[in-house]
Every structure is written in structure tokens, then in C-alpha cells.
NUSEMI-43417 format. One record per atom (N, C-alpha, C): residue in three letters; x, y, z negated. Coordinates in pm, whole numbers, plus 50000, padded with zeros to 5 digits. Example, Ala and Ser with C-alpha at 12.3 -4.5 7.8 and 13.67 -1.06 7.14 Angstrom:
<rs>
ala513194943149220;ala512304955049220;ala513204967049220;ser512854977549292;ser513674989449286;ser512905000349213;
</rs>
This chain:
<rs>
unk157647264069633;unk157907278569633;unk159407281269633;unk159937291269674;unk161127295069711;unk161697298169525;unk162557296769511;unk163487299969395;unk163147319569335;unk163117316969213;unk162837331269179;unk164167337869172;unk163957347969215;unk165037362169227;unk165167370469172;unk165317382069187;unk164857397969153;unk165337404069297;unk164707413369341;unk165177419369489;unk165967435669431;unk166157440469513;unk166957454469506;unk165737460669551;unk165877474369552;unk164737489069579;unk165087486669774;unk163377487069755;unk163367485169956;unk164097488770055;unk164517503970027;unk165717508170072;unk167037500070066;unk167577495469983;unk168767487569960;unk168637476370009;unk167357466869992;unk166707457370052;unk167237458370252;unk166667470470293;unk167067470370442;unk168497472270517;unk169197475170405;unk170517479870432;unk171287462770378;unk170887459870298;unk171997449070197;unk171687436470285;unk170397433870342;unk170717421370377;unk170727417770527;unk171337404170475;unk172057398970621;unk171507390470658;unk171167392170826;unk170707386970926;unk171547374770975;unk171147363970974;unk171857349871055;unk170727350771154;unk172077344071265;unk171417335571374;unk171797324071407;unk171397312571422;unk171157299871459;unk170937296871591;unk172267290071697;unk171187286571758;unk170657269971815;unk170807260571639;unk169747251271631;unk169447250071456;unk168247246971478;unk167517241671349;unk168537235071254;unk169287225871302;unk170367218871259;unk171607223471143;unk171907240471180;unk172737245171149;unk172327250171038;unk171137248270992;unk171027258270846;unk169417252970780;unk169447237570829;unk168217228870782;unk168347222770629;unk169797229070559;unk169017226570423;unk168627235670362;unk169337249570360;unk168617261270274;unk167297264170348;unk166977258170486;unk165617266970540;unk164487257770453;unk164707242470445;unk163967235070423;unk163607237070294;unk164677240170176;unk164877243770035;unk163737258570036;unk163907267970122;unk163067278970154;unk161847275870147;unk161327270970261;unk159947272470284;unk159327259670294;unk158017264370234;unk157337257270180;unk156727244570248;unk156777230370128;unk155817226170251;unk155097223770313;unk154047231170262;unk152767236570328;unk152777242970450;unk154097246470490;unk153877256570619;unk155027246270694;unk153897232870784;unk154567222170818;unk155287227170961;unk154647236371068;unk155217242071151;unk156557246971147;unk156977255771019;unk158127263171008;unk158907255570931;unk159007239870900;unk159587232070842;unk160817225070949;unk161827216670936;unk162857214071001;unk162187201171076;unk161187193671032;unk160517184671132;unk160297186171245;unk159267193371244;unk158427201871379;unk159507208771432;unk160227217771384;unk161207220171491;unk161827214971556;unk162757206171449;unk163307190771532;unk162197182871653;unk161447185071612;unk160937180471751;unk160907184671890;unk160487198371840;unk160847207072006;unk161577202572032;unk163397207271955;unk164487204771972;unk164737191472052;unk164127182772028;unk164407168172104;unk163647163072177;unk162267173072223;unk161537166472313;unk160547182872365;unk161797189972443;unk161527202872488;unk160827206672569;unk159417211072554;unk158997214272678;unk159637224072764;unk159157221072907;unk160097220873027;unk160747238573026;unk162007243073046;unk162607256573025;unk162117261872909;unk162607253672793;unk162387257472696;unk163657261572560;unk163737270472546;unk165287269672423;unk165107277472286;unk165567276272217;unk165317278972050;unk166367291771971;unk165867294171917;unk166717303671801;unk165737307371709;unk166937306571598;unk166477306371465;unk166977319371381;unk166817325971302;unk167347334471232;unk166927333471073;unk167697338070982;unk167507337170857;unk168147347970771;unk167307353670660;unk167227365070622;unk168397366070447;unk169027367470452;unk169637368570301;unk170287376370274;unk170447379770102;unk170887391270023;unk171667383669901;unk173247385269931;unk174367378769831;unk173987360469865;unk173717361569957;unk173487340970000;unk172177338269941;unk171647343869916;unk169947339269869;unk169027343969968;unk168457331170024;unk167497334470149;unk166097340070119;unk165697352170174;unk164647358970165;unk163317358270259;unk164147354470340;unk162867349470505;unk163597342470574;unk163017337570742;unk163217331770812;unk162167336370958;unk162967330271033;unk162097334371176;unk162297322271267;unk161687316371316;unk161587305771434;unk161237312471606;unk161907314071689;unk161567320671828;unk162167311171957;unk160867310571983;unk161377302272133;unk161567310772268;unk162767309172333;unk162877313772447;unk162347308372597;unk161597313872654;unk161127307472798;unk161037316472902;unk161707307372991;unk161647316173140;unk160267315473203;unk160627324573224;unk158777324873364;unk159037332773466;unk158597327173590;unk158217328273697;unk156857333873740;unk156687341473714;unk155017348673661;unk153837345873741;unk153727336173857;unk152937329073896;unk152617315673798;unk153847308273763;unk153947292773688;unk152677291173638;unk152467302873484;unk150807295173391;unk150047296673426;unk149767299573571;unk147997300973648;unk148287286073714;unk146777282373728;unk146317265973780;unk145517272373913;unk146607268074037;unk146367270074127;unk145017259374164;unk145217248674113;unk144237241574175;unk142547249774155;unk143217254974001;unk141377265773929;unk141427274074046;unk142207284474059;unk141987294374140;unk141637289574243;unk141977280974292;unk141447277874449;unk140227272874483;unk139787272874328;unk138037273874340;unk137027280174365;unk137397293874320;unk137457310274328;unk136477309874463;unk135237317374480;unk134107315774630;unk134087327774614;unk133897331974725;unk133797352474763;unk134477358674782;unk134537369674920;unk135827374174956;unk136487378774861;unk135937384774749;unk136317401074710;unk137317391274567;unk136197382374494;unk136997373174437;unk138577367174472;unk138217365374625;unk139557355574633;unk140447366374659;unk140457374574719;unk141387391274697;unk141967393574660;unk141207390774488;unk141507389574383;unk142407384274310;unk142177368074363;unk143177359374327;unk144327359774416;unk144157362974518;unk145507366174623;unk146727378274561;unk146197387074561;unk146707403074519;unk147467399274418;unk146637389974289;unk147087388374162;unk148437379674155;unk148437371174256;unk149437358274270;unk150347367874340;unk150647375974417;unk151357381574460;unk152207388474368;unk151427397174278;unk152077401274210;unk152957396774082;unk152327387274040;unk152857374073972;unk154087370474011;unk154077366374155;unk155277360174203;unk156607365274202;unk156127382274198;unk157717389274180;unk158267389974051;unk157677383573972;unk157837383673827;unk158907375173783;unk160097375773742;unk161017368573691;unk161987372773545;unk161757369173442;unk162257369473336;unk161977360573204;unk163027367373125;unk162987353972994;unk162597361472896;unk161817355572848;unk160617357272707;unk160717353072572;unk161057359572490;unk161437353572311;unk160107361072264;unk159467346272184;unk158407342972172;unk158817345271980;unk158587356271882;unk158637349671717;unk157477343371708;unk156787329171679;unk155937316771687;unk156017308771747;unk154747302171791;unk155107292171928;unk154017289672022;unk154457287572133;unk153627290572210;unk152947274672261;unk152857268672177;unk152287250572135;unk151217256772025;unk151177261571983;unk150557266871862;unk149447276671842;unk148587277371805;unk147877289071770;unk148067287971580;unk148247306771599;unk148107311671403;unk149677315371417;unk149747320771251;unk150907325771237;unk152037314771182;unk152987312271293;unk153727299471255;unk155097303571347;unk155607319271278;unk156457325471347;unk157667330871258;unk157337330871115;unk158097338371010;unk157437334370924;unk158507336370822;unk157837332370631;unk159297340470601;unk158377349470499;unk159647358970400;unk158917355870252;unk160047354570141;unk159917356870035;unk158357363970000;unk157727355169873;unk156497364469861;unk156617379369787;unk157817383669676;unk158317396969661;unk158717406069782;unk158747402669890;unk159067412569989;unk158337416170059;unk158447433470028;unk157127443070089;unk156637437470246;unk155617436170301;unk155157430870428;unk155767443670507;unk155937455870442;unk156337466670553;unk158027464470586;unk158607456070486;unk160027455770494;unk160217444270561;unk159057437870553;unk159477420670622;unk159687425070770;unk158327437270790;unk158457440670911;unk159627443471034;unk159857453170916;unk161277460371012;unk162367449470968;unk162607443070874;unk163257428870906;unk163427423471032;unk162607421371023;unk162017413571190;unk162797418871281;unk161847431871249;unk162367437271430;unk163987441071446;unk164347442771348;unk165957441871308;unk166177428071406;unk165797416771361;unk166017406271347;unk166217398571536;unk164887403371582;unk164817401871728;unk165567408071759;unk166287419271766;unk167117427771843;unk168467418771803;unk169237416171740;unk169997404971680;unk169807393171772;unk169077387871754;unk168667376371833;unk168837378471964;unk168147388972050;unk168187392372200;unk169777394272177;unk170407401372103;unk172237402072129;unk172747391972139;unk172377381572042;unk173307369572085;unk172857360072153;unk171507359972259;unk171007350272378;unk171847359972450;unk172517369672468;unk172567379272582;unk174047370972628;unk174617377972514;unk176227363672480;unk176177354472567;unk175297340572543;unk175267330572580;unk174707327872711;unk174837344072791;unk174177344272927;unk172777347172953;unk171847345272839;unk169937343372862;unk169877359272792;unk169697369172930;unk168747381372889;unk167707380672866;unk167377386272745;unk165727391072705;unk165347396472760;unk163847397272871;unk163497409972847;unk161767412472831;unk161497402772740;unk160177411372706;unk160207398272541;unk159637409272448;unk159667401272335;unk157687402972320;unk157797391372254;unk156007387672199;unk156007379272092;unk155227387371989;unk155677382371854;unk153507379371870;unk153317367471827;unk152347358971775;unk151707354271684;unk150337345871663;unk149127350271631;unk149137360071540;unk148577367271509;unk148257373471383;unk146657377571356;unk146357373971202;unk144887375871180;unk144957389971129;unk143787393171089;unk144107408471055;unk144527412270976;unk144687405270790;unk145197411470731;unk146507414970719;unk147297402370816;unk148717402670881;unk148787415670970;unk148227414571078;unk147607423171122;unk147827441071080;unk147287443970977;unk147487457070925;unk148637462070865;unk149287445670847;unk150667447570779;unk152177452270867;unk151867442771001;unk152797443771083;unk151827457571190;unk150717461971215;unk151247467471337;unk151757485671289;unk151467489171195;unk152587500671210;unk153517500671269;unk154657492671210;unk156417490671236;unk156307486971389;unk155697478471461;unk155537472371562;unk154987482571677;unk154217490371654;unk153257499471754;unk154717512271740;unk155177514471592;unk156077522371600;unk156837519571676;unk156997508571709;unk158797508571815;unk158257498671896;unk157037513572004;unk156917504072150;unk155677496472175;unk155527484572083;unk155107472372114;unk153667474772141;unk153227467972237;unk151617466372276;unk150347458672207;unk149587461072124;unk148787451072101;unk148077445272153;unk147737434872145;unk145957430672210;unk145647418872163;unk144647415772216;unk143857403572160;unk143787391172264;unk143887384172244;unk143767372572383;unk142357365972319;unk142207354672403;unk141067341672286;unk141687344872183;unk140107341372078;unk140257334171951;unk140317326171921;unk140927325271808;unk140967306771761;unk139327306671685;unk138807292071697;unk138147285571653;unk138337279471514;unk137947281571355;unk137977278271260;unk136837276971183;unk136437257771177;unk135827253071114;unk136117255270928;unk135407260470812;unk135527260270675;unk135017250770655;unk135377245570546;unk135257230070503;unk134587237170340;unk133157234470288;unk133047239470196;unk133507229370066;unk133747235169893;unk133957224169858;unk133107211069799;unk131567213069852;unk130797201869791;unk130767194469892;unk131327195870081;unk131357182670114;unk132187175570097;unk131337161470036;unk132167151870009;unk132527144170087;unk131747141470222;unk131457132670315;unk130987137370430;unk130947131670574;unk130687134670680;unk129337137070660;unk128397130770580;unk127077131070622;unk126807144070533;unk127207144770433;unk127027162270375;unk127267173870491;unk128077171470551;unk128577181470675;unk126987175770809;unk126557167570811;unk125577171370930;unk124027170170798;unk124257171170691;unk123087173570620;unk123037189170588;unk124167197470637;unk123917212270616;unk123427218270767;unk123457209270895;unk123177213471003;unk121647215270994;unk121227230171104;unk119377226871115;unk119607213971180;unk117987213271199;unk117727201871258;unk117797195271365;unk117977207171485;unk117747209971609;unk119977204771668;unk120757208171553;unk121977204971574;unk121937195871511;unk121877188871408;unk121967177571359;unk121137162971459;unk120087168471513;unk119597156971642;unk120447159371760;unk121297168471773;unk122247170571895;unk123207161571873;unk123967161671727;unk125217157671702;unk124637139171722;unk123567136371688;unk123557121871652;unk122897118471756;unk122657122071892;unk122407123272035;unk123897120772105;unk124977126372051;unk126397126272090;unk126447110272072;unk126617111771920;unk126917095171850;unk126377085371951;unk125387082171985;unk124057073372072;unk125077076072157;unk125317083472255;unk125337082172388;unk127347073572393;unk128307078772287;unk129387073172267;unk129517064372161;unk128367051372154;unk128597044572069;unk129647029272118;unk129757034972254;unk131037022272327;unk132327027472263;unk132157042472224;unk133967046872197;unk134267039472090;unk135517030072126;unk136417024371961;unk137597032472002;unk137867038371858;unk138807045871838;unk139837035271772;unk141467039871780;unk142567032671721;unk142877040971703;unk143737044871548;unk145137052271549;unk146087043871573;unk147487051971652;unk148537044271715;unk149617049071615;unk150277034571543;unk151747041271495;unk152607045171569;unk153727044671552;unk155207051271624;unk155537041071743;unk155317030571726;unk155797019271798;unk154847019371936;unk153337018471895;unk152097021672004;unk152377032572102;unk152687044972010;unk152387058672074;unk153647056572195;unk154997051372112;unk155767046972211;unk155977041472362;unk155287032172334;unk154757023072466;unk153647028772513;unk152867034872497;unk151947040372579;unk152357057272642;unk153177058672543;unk153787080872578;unk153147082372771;unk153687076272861;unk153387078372976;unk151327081072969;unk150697067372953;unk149557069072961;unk149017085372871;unk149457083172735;unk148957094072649;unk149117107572743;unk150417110572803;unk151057120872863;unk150227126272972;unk149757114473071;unk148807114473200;unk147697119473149;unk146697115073020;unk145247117873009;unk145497130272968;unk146337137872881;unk146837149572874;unk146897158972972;unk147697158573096;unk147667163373234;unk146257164973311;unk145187159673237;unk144537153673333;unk143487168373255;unk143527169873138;unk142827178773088;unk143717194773073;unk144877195173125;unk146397201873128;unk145687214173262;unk144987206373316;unk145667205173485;unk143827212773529;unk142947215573425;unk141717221873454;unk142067238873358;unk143217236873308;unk143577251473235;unk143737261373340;unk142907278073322;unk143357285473408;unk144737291273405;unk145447290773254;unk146467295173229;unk147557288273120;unk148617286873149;unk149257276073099;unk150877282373061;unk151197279172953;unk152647289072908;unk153177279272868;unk153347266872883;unk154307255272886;unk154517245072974;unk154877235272964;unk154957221573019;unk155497213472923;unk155097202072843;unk155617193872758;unk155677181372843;unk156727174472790;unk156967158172836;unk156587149872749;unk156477134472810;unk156137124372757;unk156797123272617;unk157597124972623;unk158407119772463;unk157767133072340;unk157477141472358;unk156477147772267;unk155767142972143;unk154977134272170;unk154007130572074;unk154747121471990;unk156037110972071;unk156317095172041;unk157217107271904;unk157837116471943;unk158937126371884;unk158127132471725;unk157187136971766;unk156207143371706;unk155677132071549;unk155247120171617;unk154867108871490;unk156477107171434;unk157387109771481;unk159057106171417;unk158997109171294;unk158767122071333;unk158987135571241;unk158167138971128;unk157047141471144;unk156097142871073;unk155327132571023;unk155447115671059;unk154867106670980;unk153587108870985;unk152797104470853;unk151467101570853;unk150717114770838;unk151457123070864;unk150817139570856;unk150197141271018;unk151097134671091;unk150437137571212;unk149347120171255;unk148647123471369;unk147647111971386;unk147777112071503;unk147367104071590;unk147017101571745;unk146037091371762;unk145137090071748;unk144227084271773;unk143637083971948;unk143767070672018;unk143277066472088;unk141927062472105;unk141217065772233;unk139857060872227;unk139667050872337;unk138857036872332;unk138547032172450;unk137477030672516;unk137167020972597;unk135457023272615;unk135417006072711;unk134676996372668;unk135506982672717;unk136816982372769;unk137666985972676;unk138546980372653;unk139546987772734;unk139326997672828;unk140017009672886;unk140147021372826;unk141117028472787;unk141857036372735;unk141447050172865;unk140507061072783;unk139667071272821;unk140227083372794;unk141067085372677;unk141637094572617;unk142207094472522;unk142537101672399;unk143017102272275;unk142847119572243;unk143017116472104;unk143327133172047;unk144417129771914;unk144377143471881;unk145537145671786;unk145707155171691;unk145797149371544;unk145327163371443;unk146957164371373;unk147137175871271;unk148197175371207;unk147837179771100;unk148317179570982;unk147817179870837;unk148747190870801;unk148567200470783;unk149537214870732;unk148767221570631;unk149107215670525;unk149067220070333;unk146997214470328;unk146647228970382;unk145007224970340;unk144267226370474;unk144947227770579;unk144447231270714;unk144497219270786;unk143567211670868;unk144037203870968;unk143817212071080;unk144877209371143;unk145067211171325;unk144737201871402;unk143577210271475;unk143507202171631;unk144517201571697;unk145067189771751;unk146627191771799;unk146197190671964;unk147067187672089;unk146527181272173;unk145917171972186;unk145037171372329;unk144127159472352;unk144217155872477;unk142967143672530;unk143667142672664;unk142267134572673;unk141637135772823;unk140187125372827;unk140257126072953;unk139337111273029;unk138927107473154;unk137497115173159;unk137517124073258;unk135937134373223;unk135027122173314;unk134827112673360;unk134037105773399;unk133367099173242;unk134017096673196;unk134177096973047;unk133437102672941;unk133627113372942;unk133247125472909;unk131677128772947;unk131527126773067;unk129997128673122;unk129137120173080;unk129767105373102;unk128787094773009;unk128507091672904;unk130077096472793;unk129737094472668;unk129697104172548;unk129417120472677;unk130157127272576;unk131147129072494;unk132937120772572;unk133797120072443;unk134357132072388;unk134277142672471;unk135167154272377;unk134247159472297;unk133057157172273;unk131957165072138;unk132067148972055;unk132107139572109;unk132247132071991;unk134217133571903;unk135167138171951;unk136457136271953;unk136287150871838;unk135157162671881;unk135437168771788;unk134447168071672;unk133897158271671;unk133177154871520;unk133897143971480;unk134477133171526;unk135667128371511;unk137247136471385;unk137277145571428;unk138237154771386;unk137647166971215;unk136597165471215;unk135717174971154;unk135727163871019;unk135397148771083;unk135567138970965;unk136847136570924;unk137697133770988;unk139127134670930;unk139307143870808;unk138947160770875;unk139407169870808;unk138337172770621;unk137627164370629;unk136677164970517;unk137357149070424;unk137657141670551;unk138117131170419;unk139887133870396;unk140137139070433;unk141577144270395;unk141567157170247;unk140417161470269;unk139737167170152;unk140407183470213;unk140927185670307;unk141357199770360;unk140017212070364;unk140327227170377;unk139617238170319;unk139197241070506;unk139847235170567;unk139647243370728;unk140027235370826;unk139597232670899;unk139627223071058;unk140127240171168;unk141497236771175;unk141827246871305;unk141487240871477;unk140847247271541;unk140737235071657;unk141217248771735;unk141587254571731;unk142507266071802;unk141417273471907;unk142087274172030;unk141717280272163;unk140997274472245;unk140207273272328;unk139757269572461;unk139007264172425;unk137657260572501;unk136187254172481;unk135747263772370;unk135187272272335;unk135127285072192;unk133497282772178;unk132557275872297;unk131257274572284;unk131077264872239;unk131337249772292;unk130917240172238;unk131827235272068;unk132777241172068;unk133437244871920;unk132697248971810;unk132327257371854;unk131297265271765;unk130027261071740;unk129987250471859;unk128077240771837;unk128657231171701;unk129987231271703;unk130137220071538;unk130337229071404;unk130387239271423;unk130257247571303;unk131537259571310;unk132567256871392;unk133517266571409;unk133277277671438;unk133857287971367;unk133677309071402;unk134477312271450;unk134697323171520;unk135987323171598;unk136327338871520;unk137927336571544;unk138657347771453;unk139837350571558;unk139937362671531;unk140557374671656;unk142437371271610;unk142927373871716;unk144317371871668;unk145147381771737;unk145887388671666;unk146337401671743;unk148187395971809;unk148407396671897;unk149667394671968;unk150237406172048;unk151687408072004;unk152437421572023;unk153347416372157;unk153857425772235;unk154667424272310;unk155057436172364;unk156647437672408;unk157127444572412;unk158327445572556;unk158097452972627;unk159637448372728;unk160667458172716;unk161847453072713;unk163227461972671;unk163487472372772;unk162797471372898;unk162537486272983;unk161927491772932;unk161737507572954;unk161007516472825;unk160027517972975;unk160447518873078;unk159907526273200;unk158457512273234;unk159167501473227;unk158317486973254;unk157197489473120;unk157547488373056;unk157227487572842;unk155557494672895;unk155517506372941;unk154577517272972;unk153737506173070;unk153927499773143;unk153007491973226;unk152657476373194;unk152897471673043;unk152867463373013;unk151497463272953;unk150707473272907;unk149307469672848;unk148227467172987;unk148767470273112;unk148317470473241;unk148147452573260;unk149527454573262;unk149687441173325;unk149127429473248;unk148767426373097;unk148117421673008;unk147097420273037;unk146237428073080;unk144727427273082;unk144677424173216;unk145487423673344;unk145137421473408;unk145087404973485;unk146357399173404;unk146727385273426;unk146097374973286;unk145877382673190;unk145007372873094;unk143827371773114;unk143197360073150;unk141957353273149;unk141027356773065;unk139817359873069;unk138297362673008;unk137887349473011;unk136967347472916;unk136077336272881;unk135027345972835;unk133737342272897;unk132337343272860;unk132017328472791;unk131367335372680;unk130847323572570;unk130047327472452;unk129067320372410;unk127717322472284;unk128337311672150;unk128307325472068;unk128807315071928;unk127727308871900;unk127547295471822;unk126617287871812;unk126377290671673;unk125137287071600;unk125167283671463;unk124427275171401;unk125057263471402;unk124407251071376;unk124007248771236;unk124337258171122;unk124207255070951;unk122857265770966;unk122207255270865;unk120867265470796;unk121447271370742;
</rs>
């Protein structure tokens, strides 16, 4: 926990304190680290350091930090990225697209995409699902953290502007709802758009399982002969975890089976490189995992969890879908992950975004996440809830419910 204080009256609070900007982790990684907690392994100087040294592709950082008489009150982590507003669509998906009116569709849309050019400050990350964008002092009103903030981005957009990189659309990330009710006053007040994209997927871990088999002894019956139908059909998968040295020598392969499941996304807001993961075990040690899977003795895929306070994260993954068809590995990879997160003794398995049906056949609910954005044209700003709904992807999908 952060050092106890006493704060000033909210008012004085918005006036008295001072805004830093950073622009690396480096420059102010002992009071941030001394700050925040380390439970909140994302907003820790590790994980950042990692971006920092293994960036996905047009990717750049700034940091800001919140204090009153040199005593830090918050913090903010924001990544900057250019886009080309065609880039996160998977041309190869679209070009799957059958029917005139469909492909029209996809034509018209890419068009308009393409005239799209600007740079994007992201408060979270866009590697990430949940709120892993800010941490303020727990005495400070959520309405003051607010306008903090937005203080804070405007600050921030001034001094990328400096260094040549105009802002011009800000998007501040995940938020659940009770965050949610906190930030969107201040936020809707000045501008910003809400909406909802996917949900994340969150498995609860109750506390009498003790063991994997408690977790498929609460399934009916009808999912519990599914799950051990999985098992049967991937009983060739041997799994390895890889230390630092493994993940090393293999980063290319890991990187490829990655791409390979990268590269069926309809929409995509990064590009990470090989040195990622090797960067990633640096940093974070035995908190993070990579587990490899083979199948005689050929290397099919891997996945990847991260341990943050009581939460495990589904991290990236990566599979040969020939693979996949015969042995079922990504429903075994996520009961795989479900056991981790029960013998680690954690309250919640995050497996984030994408696949939201067969997620939910292992016990995961899906929970709404509200994301703001804003563009510094007031005239553009007005056509930005347009353009949202029209370039973010729909998923049709049936929540499952596998617990009696």
C-alpha cells in the first residue's frame, strides 16, 4: 500500500497538485514502484520495462505521475500508436466475405479506413484487457482522480506535441462498471464517447476448490463428459514450461505459432515481435509461464498465463489448428489454464477477449467494459460514435453454463 498521508479539501487537491511527465518508465521507477502496489503487476516497472524493450511495432510510451509537496498520489501509464486505419483489419478474413452486398461492404469500409491517418494515446494498454491504465491513491475522490486524468492527458498530448508526435484522438480503457460510474461523468463531460466493444471473459474461482477435480465435480454432467471427451481426444499433448533460456531459443518458433492464430483476427491494434515473451519471462520471473505443448514430439503451440495479485491472466497463445481439430488443443489449453489458476490458489482466471463461446463452455461470464474516446477536433469528435460502430467488429455468441 502506498504510504499514509492526509490530502487537502478536493478543491485544493485540483489546484495544488503537480502533474509529471515521463517519457520512460526509467525516469521515475523508484517512487512509481514504492507507489503502486504489487498486486497491480501491469502498472509495475517490470511489465513496462518490457514494452519498453521489446515494442510492439509503432509503438511509444509516456508516463505521468500525480503529486502534492513530492508525495505521489497517482500515476498513469499511456501508450502512443500510429494507425493507418486500414492496418487492424485481416485482410486475409475479409477476403472471405461471399455476397455482393457483403463485399460492398468490406470495400466501402477499407476505403474509408485507408484515409485514416493519425496517432492515438491509449491511458491502458492495448496488449491488455481490464483496467491497467491508472492507480491513484485510495483517499482520492474517484471524481477528482477523474479530472486528474483528464488534466493529465492534455499535459501529456502537450509534451508528445514538443517532441513532434500529434495527438489526435485519445482512448482511455477497459473499464467495468463500477469504474465505470465513476469516470463517465467527467469524461462524457468533456466530449468523450462511450461504448462497449467485446467482453472480457471471467472465470470465478470459488473458495472450496481445492483441486481441478472439484472444478469439473461442480460441472452438470453433460459438460463434465464434454470436458473429459477433450482430455481423451488430447491425451498425445505433453506440455513443458519453458524457462528464460528455452523461451529464448525457441522466441522465433513461439512468435510464428502466435502469427498463425494473430493472422485469423478480424481486427488487430498491434504487432508484437519475437523478443516479447523471451523480454516478458526477464521481467516478471515465475509470475509469468509459457508453457509449450507437443504432440510426438512436434511443437503445436504454447500458451501463456500471468499471475497479477489474485487474478491469473490468459496471456497470449499460439496453436497449429490441424492440431486443434484432432486434439482439440485450444479447449484443452483452456482447462489447462483454469488448473493453473486453482492451484495457484487465485479468486479469477481472466481469459480476456475473443472465442467468448467456447470460454464460457469452461465456466467463464462475460463482463461489459466501457472504453472512452475522444478526438481533439470538436467537428471530427461529433463523428466519432459513427465511426466506432461502424469499424468495430460484432461477434454473435451463446453464453454457456456448464455449473449445476
Amino acid at each position: 500500500m502506498p504510504p499514509k498521508f492526509s490530502l487537502p479539501d478536493e478543491l485544493r487537491l485540483l489546484e495544488r497538485t503537480d502533474i509529471g511527465f515521463h517519457a520512460s518508465i526509467s525516469e521515475v521507477m523508484g517512487m512509481w514502484d514504492d507507489f503502486v502496489p504489487e498486486h497491480r503487476v501491469f502498472l509495475r516497472s517490470a511489465y513496462l520495462q518490457t514494452l519498453e524493450v521489446a515494442p510492439p511495432k509503432g509503438m511509444q510510451f509516456c508516463y505521468l505521475s500525480f503529486s502534492i509537496d513530492g508525495q505521489m498520489i497517482g500515476i498513469t501509464a499511456c501508450q502512443i500508436q500510429n494507425y493507418r486505419g486500414d492496418e487492424p483489419f485481416n485482410d486475409e478474413k475479409q477476403s472471405q466475405v461471399t455476397g455482393f452486398w457483403n463485399k460492398t461492404k468490406v470495400s466501402v469500409k477499407k476505403f474509408i479506413t485507408r484515409q485514416v491517418r493519425l496517432n492515438v494515446m491509449v491511458c491502458g494498454s492495448l496488449l491488455l484487457t481490464g483496467e491497467h491504465g491508472f492507480y491513484f491513491h485510495p483517499k482520492v475522490n474517484p471524481e477528482i482522480a477523474s479530472q486528474l486524468l483528464y488534466k493529465g492527458l492534455k499535459k501529456a498530448s502537450d509534451e508528445m506535441s514538443k517532441r513532434g508526435k500529434r495527438i489526435a484522438l485519445f482512448v482511455m480503457k477497459d473499464f467495468f462498471e463500477r469504474s465505470q460510474k465513476e469516470l463517465s461523468p467527467v469524461l462524457t463531460g468533456n466530449k468523450f464517447y462511450e461504448f462497449n466493444a467485446q467482453p472480457t471473459m471471467v472465470l470465478d474461482i470459488p473458495h472450496h476448490w481445492k483441486s481441478f477435480d472439484d472444478y469439473l465435480s461442480a460441472m452438470s454432467s453433460k459438460y463434465r463428459v464434454r470436458a473429459k471427451r477433450a482430455f481423451k481426444k488430447g491425451k498425445n499433448i505433453v506440455r513443458k514450461e519453458l524457462n528464460l533460456q528455452e523461451i529464448e531459443e525457441n522466441k522465433q518458433q513461439i512468435f510464428d505459432s502466435y502469427q498463425n492464430v494473430a493472422a485469423k483476427a478480424v481486427f488487430n491494434t498491434f504487432t508484437f515481435t519475437p523478443e516479447y515473451f523471451p523480454e516478458l519471462k526477464r521481467q516478471l520471473g515465475d509470475k509469468f509461464k509459457l508453457i509449450a505443448c507437443y504432440i510426438h514430439d512436434e511443437f503445436v503451440g504454447f500458451y501463456t498465463t500471468i499471475k497479477n495479485g489474485n487474478d491469473l491472466d490468459a496471456h497470449f497463445l499460439g496453436l497449429d489448428y490441424q492440431a486443434n481439430r484432432d486434439s482439440q488443443l485450444y479447449l484443452n489449453m483452456l482447462y489447462d489454464m483454469v488448473r493453473i489458476g486453482i492451484d495457484a490458489g487465485v479468486h479469477q482466471v481472466t481469459f480476456s477477449r475473443t472465442a467468448l463461446e467456447i470460454k464460457s463452455s469452461v465456466g467463464a461470464e462475460s463482463h461489459d467494459l466501457s472504453i472512452y474516446i475522444r478526438h481533439r477536433n470538436c467537428m471530427l469528435n461529433r463523428l466519432v460514435k459513427y465511426a466506432v460502430n461502424y469499424v468495430i467488429p460484432k461477434e454473435e455468441w451463446v453464453q454457456r453454463r456448464p455449473f449445476k
